[in-house]
VOBA-1610 file (N, C-alpha, C; in pm, whole numbers, padded with zeros to 5 digits, always signed):
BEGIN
Unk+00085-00119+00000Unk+00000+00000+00000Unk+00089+00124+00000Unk+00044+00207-00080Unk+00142+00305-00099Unk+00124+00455-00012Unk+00160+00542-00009Unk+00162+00626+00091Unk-00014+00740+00089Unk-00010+00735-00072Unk-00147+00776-00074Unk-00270+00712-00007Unk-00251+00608-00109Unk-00300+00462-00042Unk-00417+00484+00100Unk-00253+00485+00184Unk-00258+00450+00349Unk-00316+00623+00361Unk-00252+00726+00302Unk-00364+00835+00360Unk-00528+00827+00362Unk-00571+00767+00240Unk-00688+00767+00189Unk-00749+00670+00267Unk-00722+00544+00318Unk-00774+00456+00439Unk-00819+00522+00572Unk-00687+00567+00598Unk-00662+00601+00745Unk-00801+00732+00801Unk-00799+00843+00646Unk-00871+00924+00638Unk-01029+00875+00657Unk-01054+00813+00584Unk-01168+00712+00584Unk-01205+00693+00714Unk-01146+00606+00781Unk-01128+00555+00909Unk-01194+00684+01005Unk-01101+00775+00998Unk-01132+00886+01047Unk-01232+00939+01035Unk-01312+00993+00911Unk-01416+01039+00920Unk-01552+00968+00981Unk-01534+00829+00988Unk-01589+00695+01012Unk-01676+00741+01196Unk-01501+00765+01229Unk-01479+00793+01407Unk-01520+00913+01446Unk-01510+01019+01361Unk-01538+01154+01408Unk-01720+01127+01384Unk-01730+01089+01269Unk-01913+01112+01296Unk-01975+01025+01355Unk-01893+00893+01387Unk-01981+00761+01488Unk-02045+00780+01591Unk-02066+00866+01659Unk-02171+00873+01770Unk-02238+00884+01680Unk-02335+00990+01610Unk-02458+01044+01544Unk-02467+00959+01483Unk-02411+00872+01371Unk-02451+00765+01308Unk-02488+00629+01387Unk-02401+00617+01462Unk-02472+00479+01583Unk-02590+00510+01686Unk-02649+00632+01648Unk-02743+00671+01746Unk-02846+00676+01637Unk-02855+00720+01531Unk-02908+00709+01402Unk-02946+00540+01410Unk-02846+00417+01389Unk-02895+00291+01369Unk-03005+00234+01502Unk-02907+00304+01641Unk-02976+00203+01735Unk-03180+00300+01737Unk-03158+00414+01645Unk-03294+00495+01641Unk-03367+00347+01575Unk-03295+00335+01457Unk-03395+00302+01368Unk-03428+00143+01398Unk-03360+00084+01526Unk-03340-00027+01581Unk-03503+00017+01662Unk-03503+00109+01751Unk-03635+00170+01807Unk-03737+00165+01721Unk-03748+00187+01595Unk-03872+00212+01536Unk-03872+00084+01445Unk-03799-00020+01517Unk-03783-00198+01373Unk-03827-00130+01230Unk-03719-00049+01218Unk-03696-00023+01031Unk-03619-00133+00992Unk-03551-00213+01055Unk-03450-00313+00973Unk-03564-00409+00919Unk-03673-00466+01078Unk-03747-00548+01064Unk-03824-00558+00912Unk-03876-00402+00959Unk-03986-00420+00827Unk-03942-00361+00677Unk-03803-00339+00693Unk-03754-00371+00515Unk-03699-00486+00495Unk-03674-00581+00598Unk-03654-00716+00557Unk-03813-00782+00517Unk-03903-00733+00584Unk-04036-00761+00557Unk-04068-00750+00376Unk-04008-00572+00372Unk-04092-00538+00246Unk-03950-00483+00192Unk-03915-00558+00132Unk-03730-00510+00069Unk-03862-00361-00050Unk-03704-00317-00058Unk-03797-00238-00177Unk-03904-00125-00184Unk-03898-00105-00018Unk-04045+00030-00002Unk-04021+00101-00061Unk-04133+00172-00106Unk-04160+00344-00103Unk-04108+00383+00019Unk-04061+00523+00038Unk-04082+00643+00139Unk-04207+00604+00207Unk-04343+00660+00137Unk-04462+00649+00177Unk-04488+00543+00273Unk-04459+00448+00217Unk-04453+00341+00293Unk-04382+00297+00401Unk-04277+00340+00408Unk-04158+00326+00596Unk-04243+00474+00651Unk-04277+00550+00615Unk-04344+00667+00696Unk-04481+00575+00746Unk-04556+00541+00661Unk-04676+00508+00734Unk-04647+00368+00857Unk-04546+00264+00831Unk-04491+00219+00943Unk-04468+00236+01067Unk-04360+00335+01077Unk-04256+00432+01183Unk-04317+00565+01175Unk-04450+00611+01125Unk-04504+00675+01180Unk-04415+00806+01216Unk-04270+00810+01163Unk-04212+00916+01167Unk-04249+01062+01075Unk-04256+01195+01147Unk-04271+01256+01057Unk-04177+01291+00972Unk-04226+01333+00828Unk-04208+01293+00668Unk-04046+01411+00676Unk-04057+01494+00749Unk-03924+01578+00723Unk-03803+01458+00803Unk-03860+01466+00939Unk-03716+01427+00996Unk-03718+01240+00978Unk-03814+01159+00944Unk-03767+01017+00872Unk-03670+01048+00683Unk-03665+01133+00644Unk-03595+01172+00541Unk-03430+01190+00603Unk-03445+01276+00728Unk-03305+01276+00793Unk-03290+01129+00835Unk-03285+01032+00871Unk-03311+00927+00969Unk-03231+00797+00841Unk-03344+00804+00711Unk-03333+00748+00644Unk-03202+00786+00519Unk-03165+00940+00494Unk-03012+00948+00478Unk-02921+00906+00545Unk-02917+00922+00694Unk-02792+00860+00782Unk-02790+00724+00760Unk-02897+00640+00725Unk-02857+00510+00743Unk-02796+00471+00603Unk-02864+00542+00477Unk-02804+00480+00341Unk-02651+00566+00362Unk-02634+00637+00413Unk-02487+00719+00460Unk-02389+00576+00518Unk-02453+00577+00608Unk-02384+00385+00635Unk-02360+00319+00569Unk-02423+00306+00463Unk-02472+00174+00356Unk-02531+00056+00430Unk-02580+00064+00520Unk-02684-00040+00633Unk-02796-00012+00534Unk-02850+00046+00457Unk-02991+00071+00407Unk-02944+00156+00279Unk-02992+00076+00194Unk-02962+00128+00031Unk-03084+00150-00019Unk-03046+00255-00088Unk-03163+00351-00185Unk-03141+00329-00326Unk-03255+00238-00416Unk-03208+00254-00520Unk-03345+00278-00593Unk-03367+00408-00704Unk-03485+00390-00752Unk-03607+00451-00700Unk-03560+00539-00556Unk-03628+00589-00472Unk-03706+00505-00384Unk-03661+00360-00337Unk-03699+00242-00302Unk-03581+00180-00224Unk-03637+00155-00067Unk-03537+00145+00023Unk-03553+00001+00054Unk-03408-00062+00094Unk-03383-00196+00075Unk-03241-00203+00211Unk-03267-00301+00274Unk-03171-00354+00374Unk-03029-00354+00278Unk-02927-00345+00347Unk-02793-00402+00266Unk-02798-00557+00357Unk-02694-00583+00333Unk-02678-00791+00337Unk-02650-00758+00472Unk-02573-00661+00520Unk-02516-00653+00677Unk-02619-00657+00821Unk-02744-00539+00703Unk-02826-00483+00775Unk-02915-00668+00803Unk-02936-00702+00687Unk-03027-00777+00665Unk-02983-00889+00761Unk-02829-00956+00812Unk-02804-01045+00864Unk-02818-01011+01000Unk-02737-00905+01048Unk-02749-00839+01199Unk-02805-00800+01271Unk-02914-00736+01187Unk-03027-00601+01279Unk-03157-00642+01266Unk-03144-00701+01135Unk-03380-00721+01088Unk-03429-00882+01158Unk-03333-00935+01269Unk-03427-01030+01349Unk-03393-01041+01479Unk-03451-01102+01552Unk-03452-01155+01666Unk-03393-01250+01742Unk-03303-01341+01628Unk-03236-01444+01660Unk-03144-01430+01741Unk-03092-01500+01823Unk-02933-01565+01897Unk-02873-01431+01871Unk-02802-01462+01734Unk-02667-01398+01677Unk-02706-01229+01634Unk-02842-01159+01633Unk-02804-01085+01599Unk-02794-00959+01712Unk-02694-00831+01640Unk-02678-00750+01691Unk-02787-00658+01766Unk-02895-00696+01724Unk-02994-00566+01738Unk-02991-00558+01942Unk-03025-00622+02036Unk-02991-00585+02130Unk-02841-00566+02228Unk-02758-00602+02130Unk-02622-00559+02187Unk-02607-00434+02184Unk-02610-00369+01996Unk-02619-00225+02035Unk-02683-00145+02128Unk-02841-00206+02155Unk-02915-00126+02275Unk-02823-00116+02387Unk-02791-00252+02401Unk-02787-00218+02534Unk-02612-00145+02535Unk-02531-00155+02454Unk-02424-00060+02427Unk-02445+00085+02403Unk-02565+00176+02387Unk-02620+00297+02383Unk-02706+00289+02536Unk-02711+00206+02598Unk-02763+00230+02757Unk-02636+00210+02854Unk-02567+00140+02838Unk-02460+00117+02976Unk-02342+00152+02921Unk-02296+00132+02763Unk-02150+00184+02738Unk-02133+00341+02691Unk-02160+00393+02606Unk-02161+00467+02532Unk-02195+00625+02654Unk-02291+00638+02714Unk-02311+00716+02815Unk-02173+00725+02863Unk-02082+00624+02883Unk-01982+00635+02995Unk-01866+00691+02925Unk-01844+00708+02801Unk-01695+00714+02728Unk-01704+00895+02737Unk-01788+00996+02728Unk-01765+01153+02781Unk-01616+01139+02866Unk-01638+01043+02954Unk-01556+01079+03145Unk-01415+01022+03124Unk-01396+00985+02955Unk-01274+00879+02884Unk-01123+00972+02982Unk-01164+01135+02941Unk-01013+01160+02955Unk-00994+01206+03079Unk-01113+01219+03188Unk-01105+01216+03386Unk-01019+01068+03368Unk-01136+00993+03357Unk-01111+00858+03420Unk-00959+00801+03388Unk-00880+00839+03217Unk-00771+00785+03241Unk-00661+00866+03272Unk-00712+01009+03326Unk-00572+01079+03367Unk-00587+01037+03531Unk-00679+01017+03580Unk-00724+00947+03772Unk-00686+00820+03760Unk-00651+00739+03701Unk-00723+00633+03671Unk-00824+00569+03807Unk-00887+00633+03740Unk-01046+00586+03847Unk-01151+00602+03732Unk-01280+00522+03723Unk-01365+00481+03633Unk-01499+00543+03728Unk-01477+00705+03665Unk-01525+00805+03721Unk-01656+00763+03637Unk-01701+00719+03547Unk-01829+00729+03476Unk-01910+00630+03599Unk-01873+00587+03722Unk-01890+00519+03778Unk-02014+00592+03832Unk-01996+00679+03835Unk-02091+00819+03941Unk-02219+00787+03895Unk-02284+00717+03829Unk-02413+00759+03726Unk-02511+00652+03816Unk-02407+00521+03856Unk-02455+00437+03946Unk-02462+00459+04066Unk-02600+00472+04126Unk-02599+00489+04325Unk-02539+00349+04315Unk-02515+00363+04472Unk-02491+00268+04528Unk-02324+00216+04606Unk-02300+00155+04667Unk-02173+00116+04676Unk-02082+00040+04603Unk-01980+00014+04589Unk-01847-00074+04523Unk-01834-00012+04423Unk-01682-00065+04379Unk-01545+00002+04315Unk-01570-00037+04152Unk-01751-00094+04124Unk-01687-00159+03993Unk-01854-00119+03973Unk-01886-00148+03798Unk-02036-00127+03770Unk-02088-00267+03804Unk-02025-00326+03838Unk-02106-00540+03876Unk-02144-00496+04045Unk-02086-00448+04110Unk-02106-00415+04265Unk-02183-00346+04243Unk-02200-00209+04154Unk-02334-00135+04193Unk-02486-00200+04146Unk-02476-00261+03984Unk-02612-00352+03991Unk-02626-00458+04063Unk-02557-00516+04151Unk-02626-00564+04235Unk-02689-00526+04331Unk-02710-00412+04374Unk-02846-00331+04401Unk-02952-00283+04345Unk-02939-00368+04234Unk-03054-00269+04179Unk-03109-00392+04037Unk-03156-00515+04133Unk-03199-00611+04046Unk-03233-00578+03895Unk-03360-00468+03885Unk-03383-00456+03745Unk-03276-00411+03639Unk-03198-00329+03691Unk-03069-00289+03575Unk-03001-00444+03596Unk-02972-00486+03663Unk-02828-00597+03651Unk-02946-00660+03528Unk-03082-00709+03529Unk-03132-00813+03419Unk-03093-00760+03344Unk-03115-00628+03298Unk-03125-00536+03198Unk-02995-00569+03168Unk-02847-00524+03194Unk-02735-00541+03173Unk-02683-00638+03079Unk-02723-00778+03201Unk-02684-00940+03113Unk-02758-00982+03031Unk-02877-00899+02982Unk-02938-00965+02924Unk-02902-00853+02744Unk-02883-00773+02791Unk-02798-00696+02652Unk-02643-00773+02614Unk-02596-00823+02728Unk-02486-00905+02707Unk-02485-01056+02651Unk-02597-01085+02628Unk-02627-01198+02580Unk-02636-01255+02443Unk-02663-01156+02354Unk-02704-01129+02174Unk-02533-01196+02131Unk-02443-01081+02163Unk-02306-01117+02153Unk-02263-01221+02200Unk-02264-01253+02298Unk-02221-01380+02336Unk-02238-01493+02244Unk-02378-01474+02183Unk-02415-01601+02114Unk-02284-01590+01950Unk-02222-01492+01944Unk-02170-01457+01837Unk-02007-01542+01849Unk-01978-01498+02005Unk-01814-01551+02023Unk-01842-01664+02095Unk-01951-01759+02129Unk-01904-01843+02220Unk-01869-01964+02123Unk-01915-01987+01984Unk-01938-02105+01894Unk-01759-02164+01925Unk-01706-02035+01869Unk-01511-02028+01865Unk-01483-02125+02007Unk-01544-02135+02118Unk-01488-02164+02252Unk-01553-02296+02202Unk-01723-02304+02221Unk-01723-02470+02279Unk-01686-02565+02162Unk-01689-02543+02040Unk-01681-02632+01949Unk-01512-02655+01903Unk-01411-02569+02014Unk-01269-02591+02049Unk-01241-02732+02095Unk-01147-02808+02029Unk-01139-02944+02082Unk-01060-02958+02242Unk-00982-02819+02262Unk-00947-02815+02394Unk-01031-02870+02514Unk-01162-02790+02442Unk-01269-02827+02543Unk-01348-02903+02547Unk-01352-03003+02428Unk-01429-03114+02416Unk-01424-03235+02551Unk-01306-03225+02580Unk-01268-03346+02685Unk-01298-03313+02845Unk-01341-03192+02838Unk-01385-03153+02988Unk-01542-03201+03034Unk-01555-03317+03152Unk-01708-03332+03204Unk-01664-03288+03284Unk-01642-03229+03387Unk-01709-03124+03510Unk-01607-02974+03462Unk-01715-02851+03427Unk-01634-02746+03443Unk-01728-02624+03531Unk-01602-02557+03570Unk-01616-02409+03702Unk-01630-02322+03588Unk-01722-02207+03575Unk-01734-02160+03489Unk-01717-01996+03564Unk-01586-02006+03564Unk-01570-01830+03705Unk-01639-01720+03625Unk-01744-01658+03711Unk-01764-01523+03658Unk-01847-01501+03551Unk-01946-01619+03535Unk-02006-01708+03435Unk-02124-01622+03410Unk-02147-01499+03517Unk-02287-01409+03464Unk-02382-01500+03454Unk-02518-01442+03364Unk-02657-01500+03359Unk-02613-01649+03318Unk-02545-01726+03272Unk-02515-01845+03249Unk-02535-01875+03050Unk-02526-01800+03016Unk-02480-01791+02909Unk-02430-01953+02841Unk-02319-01896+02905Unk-02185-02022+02811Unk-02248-02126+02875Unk-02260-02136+03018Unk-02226-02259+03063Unk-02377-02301+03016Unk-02476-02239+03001Unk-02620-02339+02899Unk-02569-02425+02746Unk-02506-02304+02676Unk-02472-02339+02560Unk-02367-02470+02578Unk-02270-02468+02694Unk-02219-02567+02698Unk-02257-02741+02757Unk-02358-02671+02820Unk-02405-02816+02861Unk-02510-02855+02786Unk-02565-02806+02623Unk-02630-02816+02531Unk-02551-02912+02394Unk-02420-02824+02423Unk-02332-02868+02321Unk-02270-03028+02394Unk-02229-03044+02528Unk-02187-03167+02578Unk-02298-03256+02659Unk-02330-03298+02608Unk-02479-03399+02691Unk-02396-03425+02811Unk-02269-03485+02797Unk-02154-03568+02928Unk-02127-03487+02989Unk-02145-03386+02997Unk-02071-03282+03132Unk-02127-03203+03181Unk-02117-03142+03302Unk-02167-03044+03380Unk-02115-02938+03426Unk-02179-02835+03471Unk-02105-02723+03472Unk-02185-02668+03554Unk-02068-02563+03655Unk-02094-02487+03759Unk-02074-02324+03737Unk-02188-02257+03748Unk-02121-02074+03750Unk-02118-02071+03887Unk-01965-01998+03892Unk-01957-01924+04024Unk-01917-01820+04012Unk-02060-01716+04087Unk-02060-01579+04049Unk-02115-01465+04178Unk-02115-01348+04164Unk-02167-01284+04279Unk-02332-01357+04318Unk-02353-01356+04435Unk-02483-01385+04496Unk-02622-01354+04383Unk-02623-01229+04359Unk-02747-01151+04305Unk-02753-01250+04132Unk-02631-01245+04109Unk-02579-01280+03934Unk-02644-01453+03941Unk-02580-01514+04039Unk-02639-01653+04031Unk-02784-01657+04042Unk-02839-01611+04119Unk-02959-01565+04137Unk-03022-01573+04043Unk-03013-01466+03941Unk-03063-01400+03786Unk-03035-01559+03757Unk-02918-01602+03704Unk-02863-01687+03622Unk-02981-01832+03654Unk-02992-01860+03748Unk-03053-01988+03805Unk-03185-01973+03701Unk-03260-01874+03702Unk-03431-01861+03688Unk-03471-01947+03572Unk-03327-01915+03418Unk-03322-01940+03322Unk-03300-02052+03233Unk-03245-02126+03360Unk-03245-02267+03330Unk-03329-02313+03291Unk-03316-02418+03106Unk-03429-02468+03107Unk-03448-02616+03170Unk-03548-02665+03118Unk-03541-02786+03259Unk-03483-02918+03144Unk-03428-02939+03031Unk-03377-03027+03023Unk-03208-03043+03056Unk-03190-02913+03088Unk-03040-02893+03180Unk-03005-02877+03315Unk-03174-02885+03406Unk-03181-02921+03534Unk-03059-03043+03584Unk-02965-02985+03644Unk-02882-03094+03752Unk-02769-03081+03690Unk-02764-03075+03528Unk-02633-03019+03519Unk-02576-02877+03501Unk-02632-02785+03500Unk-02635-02666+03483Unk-02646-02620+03623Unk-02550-02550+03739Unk-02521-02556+03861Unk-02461-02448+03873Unk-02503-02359+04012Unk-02445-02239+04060Unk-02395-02223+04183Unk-02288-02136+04202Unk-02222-02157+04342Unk-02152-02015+04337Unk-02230-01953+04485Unk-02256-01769+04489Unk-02092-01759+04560Unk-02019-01687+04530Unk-01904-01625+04639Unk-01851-01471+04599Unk-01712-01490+04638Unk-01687-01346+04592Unk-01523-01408+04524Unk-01524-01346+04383Unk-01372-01366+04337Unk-01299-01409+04388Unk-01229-01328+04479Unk-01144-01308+04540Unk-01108-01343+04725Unk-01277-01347+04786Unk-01241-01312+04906Unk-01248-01503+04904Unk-01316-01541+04869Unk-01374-01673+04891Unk-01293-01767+04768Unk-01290-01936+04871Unk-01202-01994+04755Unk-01299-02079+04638Unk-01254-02074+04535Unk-01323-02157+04436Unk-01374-02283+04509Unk-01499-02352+04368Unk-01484-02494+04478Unk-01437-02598+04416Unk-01382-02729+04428Unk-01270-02834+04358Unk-01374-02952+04323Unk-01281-03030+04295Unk-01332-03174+04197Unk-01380-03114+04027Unk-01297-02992+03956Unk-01348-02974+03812Unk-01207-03041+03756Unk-01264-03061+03613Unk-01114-03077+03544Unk-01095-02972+03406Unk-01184-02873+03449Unk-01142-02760+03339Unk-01240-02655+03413Unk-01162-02523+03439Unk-01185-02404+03504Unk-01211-02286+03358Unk-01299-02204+03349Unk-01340-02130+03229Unk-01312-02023+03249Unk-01280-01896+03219Unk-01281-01780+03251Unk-01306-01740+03110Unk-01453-01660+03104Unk-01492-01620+02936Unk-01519-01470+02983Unk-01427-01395+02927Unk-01452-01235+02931Unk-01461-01156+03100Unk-01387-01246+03130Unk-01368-01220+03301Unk-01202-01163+03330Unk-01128-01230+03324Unk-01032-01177+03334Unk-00947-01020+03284Unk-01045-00982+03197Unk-01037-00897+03135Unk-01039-00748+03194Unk-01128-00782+03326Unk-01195-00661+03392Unk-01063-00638+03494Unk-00952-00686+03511Unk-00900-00690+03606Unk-00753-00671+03582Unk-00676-00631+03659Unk-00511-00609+03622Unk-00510-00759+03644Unk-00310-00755+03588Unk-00249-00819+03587Unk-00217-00922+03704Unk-00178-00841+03842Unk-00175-00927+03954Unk-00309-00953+04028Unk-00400-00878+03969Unk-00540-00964+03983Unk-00568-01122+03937Unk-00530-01096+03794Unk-00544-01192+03726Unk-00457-01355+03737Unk-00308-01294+03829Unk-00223-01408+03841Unk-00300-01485+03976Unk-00362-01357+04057Unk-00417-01459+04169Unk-00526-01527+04132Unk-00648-01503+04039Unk-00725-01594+03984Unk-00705-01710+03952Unk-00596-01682+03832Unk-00556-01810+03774Unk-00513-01929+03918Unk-00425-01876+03994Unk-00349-01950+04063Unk-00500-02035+04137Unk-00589-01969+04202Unk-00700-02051+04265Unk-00758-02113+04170Unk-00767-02107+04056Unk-00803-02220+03956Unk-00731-02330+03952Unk-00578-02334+03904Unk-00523-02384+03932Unk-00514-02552+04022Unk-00562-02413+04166Unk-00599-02515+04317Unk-00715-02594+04309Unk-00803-02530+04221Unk-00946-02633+04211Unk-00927-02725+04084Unk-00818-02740+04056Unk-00866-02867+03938Unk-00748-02990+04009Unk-00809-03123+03943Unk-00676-03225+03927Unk-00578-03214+03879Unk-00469-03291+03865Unk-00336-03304+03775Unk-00438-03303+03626Unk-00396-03255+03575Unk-00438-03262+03383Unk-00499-03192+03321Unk-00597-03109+03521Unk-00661-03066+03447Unk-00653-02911+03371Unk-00748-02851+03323Unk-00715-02735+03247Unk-00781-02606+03249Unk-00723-02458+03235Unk-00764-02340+03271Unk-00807-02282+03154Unk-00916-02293+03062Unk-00955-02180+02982Unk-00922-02001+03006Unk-00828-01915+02917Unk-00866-01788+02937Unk-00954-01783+02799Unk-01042-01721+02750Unk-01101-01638+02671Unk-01183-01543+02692Unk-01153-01475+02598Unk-01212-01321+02541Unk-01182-01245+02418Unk-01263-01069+02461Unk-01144-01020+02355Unk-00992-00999+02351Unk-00926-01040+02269Unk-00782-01033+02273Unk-00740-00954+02180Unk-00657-00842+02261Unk-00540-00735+02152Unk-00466-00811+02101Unk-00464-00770+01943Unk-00293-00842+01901Unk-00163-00843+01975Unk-00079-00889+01950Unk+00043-00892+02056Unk+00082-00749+02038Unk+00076-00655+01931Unk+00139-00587+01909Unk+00012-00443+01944Unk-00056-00468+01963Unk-00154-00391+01986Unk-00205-00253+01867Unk-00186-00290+01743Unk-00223-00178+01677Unk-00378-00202+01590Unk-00422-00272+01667Unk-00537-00295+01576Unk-00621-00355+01653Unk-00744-00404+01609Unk-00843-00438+01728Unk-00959-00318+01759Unk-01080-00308+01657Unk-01165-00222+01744Unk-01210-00261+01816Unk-01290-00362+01835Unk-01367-00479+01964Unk-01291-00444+02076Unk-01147-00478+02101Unk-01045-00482+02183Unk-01030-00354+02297Unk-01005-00279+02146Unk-00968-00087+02179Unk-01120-00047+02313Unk-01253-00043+02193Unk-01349-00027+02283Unk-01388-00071+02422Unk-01361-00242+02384Unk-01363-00277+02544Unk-01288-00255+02652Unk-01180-00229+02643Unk-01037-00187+02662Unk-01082-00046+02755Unk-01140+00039+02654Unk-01222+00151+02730Unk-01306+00205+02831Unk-01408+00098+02806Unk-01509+00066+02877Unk-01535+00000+03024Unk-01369-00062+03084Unk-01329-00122+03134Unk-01248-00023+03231Unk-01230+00096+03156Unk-01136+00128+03209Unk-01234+00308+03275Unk-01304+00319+03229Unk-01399+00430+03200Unk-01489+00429+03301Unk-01620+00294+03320Unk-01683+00284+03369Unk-01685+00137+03466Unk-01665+00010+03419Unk-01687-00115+03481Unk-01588-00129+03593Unk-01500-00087+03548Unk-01391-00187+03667Unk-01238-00064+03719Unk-01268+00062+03619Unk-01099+00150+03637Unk-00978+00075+03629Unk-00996-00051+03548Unk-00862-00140+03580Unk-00916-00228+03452Unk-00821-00319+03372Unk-00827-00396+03305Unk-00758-00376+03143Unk-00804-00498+03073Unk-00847-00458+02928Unk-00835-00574+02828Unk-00841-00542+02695Unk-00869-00682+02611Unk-00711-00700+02623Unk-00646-00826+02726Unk-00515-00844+02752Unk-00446-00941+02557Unk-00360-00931+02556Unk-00283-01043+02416Unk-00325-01163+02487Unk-00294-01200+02415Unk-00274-01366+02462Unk-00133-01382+02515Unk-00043-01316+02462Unk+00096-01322+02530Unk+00112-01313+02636Unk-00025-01246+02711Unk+00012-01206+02903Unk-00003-01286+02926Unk-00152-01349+02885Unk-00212-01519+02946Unk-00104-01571+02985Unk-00041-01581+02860Unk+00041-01731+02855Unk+00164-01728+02970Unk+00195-01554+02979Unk+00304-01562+03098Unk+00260-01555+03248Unk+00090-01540+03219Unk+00048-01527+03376Unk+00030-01704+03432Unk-00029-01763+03304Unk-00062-01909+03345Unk+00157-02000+03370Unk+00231-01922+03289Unk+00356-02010+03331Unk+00417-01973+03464Unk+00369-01824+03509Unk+00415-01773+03603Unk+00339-01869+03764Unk+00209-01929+03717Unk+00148-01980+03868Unk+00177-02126+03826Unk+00246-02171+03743Unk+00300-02289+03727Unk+00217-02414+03672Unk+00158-02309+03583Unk+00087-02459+03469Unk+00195-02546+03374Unk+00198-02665+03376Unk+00293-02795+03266Unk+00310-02728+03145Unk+00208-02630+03109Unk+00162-02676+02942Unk+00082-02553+02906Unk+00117-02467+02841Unk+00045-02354+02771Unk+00045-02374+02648Unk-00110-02327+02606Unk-00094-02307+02409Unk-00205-02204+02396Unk-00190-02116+02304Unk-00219-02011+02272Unk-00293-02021+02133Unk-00426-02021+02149Unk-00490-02029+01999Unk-00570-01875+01997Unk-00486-01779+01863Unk-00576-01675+01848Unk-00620-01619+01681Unk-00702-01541+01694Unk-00729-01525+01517Unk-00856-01538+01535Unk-00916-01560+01671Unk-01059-01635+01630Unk-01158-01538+01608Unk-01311-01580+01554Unk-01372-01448+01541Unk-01404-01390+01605Unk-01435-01241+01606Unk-01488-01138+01623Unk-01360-01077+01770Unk-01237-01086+01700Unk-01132-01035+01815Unk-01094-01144+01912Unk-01134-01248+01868Unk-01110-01323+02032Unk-01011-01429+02018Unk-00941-01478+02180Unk-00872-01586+02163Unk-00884-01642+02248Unk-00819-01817+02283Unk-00816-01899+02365Unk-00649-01939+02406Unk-00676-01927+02560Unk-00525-01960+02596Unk-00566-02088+02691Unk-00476-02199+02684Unk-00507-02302+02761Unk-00447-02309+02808Unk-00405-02368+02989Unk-00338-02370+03096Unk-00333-02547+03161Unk-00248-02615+03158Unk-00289-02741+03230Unk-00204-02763+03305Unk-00266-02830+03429Unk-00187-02866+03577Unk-00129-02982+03549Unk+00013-02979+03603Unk+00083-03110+03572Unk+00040-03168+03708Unk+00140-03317+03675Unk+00063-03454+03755Unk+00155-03406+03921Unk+00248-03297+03916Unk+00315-03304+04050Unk+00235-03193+04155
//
């Protein structure tokens, strides 16, 4: 790529970033009024026709409906508006995988918080913290006062999940695990999908009190007995033993470095000889120049949830898991949507 080239990208890029609030407030609008829905319905409307829908008035759905063909999320051709393939896969359903309530709930709990970006990292304190009453040092301590936001929370955290977890369970690392600790496991997410995907194994979240709580309700009942919760606190309280694979999915992330070595190490303590420490999440390249998933969460982490953390390489993993004295590290990354898997296993001494 030549020097023009790389101006003309980079520029791109840029204009991309400078107008992305108004344009992502523009999609998650038109997420509010299911415009994706109903041009996947009726590819091809009239104007006339998304107005009498969305009921928007005729001046400012004209603004509404430029920002999005501005995206290219919604193409105009013919004076006849039509989903693009992106729009059409991500936003116009209801399913598992798509985006449409991640963004919500990323315009309710993230996006509010990034203003306080340049307090919070010249303090480093995760001053956007203020917005939450309540007590503790992190946004997981404050919804747990306040049952209806924490649903609200994990349950915007859930759309995505269904996007990165395929990369984890259908990993042959993890094929061989029947009993796993699933630390920090939230509404129970993975550990459903995983005891869906393994008929033979069972799995435990151990998570704050309130979180297991939520998490339990959702169980459906053909995963009654193996699908299992056990309330403590990270840190103050010890894991509990007899697993032979410990999970950490998008947990470790929230936390420094010597946070993270003492985690690992009580994992560690709760498995047998062989057995093994999942890290995954989002992961920065080693080199860190790339990664939006990463960058953002990275932010968000640092802004509002936790004042500490971020999407770590896989390179730390691997020196935090040799540092508490796992046999055997391997490092699988590339996977989609930013993410990687670092595996940790306890030798037989």
């Amino acid at each position: 790529m030549d020097q023009a080239q790389d101006f003309d990208r980079t520029f791109e890029r840029f204009q991309l970033i400078a107008n992305g609030p108004a344009l992502f407030n523009a999609v998650t609008t038109a997420l509010d009024f299911d415009l994706f829905r109903f041009l996947s319905d009726h590819p091809g409307s009239e104007f006339d026709a998304v107005q009498r829908f969305t009921e928007v008035p005729r001046h400012q759905l004209r603004v509404l409906l430029h920002a999005l063909c501005a995206t290219e999320l919604v193409v105009k051709h013919d004076e006849r508006y039509t989903n693009s393939e992106v729009a059409e896969r991500l936003l116009a359903s209801d399913a598992p995988e798509s985006w449409r309530d991640t963004l919500l709930g990323w315009r309710r709990f993230q996006y509010p918080a990034f203003p306080h970006t340049t307090q919070a990292l010249r303090t480093g304190t995760n001053t956007a913290l203020s917005a939450y009453p309540g007590e503790g040092p992190t946004l997981y301590d404050r919804l747990s006062h306040d049952p209806e936001t924490e649903a609200a929370y994990h349950a915007s955290l859930g759309p995505f999940t269904h996007l990165f977890a395929p990369a984890l369970l259908d990993h042959a690392e993890l094929s061989s695990v029947g009993n796993l600790l699933d630390v920090a496991g939230g509404a129970g997410t993975i550990a459903k999908m995983f005891a869906d995907r393994y008929p033979h194994a069972t799995v435990t979240v151990f998570d704050m009190p309130s979180v297991t709580q939520l998490a339990a309700q959702s169980v459906p009942p053909h995963l009654a007995g193996r699908v299992r919760f056990h309330a403590g606190d990270l840190f103050q309280d010890t894991f509990p033993t007899g697993f032979d694979g410990v999970l950490f999915s998008h947990s470790l992330e929230v936390f420094s470095p010597e946070q993270n070595k003492t985690l690992l190490a009580k994992a560690l303590d709760a498995l047998a000889p062989g057995g093994k420490i999942f890290a995954y999440g989002t992961t920065a390249p080693d080199d860190e120049r790339s990664g939006l998933l990463a960058a953002r969460l990275s932010l968000f982490l640092n802004v509002l949830a936790a004042g500490s953390g971020m999407a770590y390489p896989a390179k730390d993993y691997c020196a935090w898991m040799l540092d508490i004295g796992c046999a055997d590290v391997k490092a699988f990354t590339d996977l989609p949507y930013e993410h990687g898997l670092v595996v940790g296993t306890k030798g037989s001494s």
